[in-house]
N, C-alpha and C positions, 0 to 999 in steps of 0.2 A: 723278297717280293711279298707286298701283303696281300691278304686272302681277299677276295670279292665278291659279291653276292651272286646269286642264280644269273641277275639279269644286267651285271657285267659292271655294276659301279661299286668303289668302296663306299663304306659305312664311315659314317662323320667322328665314329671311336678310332675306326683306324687312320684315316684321314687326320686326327689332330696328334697319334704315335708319331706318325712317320713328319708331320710337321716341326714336332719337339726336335728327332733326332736329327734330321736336316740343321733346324738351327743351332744344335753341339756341335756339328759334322763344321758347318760355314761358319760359324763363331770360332774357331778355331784358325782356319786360313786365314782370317778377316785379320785375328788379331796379330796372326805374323807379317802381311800383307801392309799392315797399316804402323809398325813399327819406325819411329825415328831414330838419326844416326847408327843405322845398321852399318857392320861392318865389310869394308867390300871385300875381303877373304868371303865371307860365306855364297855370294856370288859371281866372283871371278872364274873361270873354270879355261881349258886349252881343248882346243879345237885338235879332232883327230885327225884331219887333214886340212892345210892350214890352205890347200887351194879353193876350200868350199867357203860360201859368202855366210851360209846358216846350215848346218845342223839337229835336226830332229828326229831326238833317240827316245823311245819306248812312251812316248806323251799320252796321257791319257786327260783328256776336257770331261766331268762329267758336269752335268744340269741336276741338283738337287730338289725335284718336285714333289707336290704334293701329293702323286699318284705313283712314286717310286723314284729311283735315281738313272738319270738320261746316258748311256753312256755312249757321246756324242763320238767321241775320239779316245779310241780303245787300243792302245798301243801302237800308233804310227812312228814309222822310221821311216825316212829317207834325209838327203840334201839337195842342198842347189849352189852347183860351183860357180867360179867370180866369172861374168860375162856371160853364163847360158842362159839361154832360160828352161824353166821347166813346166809343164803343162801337168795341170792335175784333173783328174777327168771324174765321172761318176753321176748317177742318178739323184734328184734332189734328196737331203738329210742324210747324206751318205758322211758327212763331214768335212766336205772341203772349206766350208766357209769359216766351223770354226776353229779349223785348224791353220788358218790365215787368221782370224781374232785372237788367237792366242799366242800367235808370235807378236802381235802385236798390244798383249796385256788388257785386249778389246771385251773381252768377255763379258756378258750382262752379271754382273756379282749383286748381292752377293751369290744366288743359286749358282750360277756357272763359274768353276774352280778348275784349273788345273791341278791334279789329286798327284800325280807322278810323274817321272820320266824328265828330259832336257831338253832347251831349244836354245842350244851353241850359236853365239851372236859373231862372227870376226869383226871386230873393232877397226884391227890392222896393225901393224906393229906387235905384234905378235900375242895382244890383246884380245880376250873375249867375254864375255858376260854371259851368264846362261839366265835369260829369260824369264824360266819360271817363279827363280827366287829373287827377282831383280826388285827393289823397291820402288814404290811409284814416283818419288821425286826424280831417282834415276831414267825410268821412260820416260816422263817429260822429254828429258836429251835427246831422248833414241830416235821416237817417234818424229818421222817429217825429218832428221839430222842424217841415221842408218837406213833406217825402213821407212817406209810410207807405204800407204793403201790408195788405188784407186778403185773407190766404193763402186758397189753394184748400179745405183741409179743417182744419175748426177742431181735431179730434182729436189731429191730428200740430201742429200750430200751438200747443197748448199743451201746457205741462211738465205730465205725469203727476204729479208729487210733490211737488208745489210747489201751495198753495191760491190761490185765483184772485186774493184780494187781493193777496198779493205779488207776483204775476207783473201785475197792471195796477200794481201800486204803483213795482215795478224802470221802469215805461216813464218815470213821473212825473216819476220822483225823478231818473233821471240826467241829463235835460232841463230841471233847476229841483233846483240844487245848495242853494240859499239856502231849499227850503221845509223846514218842521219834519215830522217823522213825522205828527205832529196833522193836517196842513195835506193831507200827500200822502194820506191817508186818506180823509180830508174831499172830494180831489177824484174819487176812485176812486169812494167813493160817487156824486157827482153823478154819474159816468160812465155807471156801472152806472145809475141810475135814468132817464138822457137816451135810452138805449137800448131803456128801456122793462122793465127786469126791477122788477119789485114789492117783491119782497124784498130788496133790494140788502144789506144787512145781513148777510142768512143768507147769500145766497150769495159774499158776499163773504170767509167763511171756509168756504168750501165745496173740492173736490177736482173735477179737471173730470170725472172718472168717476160724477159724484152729479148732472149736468147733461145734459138732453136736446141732442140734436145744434141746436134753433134755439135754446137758451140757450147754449153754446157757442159760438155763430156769434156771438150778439151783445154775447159777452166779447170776442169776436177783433174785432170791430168798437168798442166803446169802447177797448179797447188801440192800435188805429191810431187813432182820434179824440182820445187825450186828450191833445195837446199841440197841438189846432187846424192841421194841416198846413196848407200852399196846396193840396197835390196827394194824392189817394186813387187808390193805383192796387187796384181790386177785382178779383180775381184768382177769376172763376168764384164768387162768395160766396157762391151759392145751390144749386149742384151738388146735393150729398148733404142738402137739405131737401125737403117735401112739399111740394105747390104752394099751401097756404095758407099757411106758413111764408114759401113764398118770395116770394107779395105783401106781407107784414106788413114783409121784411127791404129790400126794393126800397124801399115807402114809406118807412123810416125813412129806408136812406142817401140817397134823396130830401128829406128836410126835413132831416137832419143837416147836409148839404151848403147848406142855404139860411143856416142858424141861424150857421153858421161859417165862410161866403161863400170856400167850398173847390170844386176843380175834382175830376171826377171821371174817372179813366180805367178804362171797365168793360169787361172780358176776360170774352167768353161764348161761346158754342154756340147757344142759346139766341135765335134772330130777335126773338121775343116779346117777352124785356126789352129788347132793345137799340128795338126800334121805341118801347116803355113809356120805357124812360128817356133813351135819346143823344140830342143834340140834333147832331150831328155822326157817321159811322160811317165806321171804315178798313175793310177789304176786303183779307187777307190771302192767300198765298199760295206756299207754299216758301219764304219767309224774304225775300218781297217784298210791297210796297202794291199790288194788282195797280186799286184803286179807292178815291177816299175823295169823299166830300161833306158836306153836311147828310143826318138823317135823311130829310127828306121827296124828295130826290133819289134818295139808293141804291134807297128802296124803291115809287117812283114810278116812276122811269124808271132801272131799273138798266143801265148799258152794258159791262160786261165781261161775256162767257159764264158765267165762274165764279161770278159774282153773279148773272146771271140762274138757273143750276143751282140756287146756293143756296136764293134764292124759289121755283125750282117746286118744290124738294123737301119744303119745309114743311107739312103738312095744315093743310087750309082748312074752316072749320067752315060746316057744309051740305053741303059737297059729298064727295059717295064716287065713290073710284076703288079700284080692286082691289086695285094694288098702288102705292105713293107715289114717288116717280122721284125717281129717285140718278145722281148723276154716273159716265158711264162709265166703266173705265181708274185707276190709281193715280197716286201723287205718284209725281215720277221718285226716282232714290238721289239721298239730299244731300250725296253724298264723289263722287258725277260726275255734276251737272246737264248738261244740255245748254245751247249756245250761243245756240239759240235760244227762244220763249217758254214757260219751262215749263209752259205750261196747253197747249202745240198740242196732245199726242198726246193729250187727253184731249176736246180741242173740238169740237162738231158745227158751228161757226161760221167753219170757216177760210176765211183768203183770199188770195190770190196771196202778198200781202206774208210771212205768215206762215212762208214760209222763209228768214226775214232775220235778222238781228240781234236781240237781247229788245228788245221794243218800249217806245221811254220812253214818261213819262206825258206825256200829253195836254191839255190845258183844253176842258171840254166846255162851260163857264160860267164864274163870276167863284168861284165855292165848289165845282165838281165836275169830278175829276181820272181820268181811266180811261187803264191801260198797254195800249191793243189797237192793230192795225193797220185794224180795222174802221172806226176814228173818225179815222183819220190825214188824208183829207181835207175833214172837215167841220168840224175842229177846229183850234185855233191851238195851235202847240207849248210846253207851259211855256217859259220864258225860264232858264236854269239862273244 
């Protein structure tokens, strides 16, 4: 961490250190990233359980700035097996976004690198690619073929200038070189009508500035759906809609997901959907899993503080209180966490342990995993 004056800004000496060694640090990824005919030994890798659709073990995302190093995503693990979905929860910068861009090779580079760790891709056939060292000719493929993203806001997600057929028709056609214009057309249509737009026709030469914000949404949703992914990573899909919109659009990626026996990884704020749709939930926190189970565990018997904060803070229909209860205390800075567990200064739950080391996760069951010192002795330690 560099040092900083009385009144809390670096000095433009240490500012241009920490810039140098950023560009050694990123010049370094850059150049193995950006490598032609790599050989696919170095990233083929086998899934340790070959029921899960993805895999991510010890991932660590940092952002190399000119004020320190970000560290966005600081040893996540979990999965998401074939047909569940799973819900990833947590307070804004906690990391769930870009640990959805980094399955998807999305990261802003050069600053933002995956530094460590693996994101096990199942191909099928007994095929898998690990992610981090995958080269970029190779996502090309992946991307929109395996995975796809449905972006946080369909607005900024699609081209202005460009009418909506062409821009689902670009996802078709680079994914299926051998179809005719006739054929990529033909499937845009289905797309558009699987989603539930009526007009598919009209608005298939339409302009996205001529489309309501939930027609929009469910353009940016057949654009990820139309080349049948294994994996949907849904990135907040509902945000900027109304909440009758937003059961209409839940339902759909709900049976879309059945129709084309795809997993779903949904990134929300929102307790509501996630209890509605995960059949599995992570439990995020400064750019760690501080809890994960099945749905009916997290919100049954939640055992982290930050999880149980989560649930009181939610309104409960019937019941009034004055004012709704919020977690005390902020996130710590993510350029100098502390050594110990980043939720203590904030927890009304500590306990002796709690000036130790960041506390690993736990087994609290055969499917529910919590990072506390609260459960250290009632619980068997994962087995790393």
């Amino acid at each position: 961490m560099a040092k900083k004056k009385v009144e809390g800004y670096l000095s433009a000496k240490e500012s241009r250190r920490i810039s140098r060694e950023n560009r050694k640090i990123t010049n370094e990824f850059e150049k193995k990233r950006k490598r032609k005919n790599v050989p696919e030994s170095e990233y083929t890798t086998t899934m340790k359980n070959p029921e899960n659709v993805v895999e991510i073990d010890n991932l660590h995302t940092y952002f190399f700035t000119d004020a320190g190093t970000v560290k966005s995503v600081n040893g996540v693990s979990f999965e998401v097996p074939i047909g569940k979905t799973v819900g990833v929860v947590g307070e804004s910068g906690c990391g769930k976004s870009v640990t959805s861009l980094s399955i998807m090779q999305l990261v802003q580079r050069p600053q933002g690198q995956c530094v460590d760790g693996e994101i096990r891709l199942n191909l099928g056939d007994g095929k898998a690619y690990n992610i981090v060292n995958t080269p970029n000719e190779k996502m090309q493929g992946i991307r929109g073929n395996y995975v796809s993203m449905i972006f946080q806001e369909p607005m900024t997600s699609l081209n202005p200038v460009f009418r909506i057929g062409d821009q689902v028709d670009e996802v078709i056609a680079l994914h299926n070189p051998d179809m005719s214009k006739e054929d990529v057309k033909a499937r845009t249509i289905e797309m558009l009508e699987l989603v539930g737009i009526a007009n598919s026709e009209g608005v298939y030469k339409m302009f996205p500035h001529e489309l309501s914000g939930g027609m929009r949404q469910r353009i940016v949703i057949a654009m990820g759906l139309a080349c049948n992914p294994k994996l949907i990573i849904a990135d907040e899909p509902t945000t900027a809609l109304d909440v009758t919109i937003q059961a209409q659009i839940l339902d759909l990626l709900r049976d879309l997901k059945d129709k084309i026996n795809s997993s779903i990884m949904l990134i929300t704020h929102d307790l509501g959907v996630i209890a509605e749709m995960a059949d599995y939930v992570v439990v995020m926190y400064a750019g760690r899993v501080v809890e994960k189970g099945t749905a009916n565990e997290i919100f049954k018997d939640p055992r982290h503080p930050y999880t149980i904060g989560l649930m009181n803070s939610k309104p409960v229909v019937g019941k009034q209180v004055d004012r709704l209860y919020s977690i005390p205390g902020k996130v710590p800075n993510p350029i100098d966490m502390p050594n110990y567990c980043y939720f203590k200064d904030r927890c009304e739950m500590c306990v002796a342990g709690c000036e130790g080391a960041y506390p690993e996760m736990v087994k609290v069951s055969d499917t529910h995993y919590v990072s506390c010192y609260r459960h250290y002795e009632d619980a068997v330690k994962e087995e790393k």
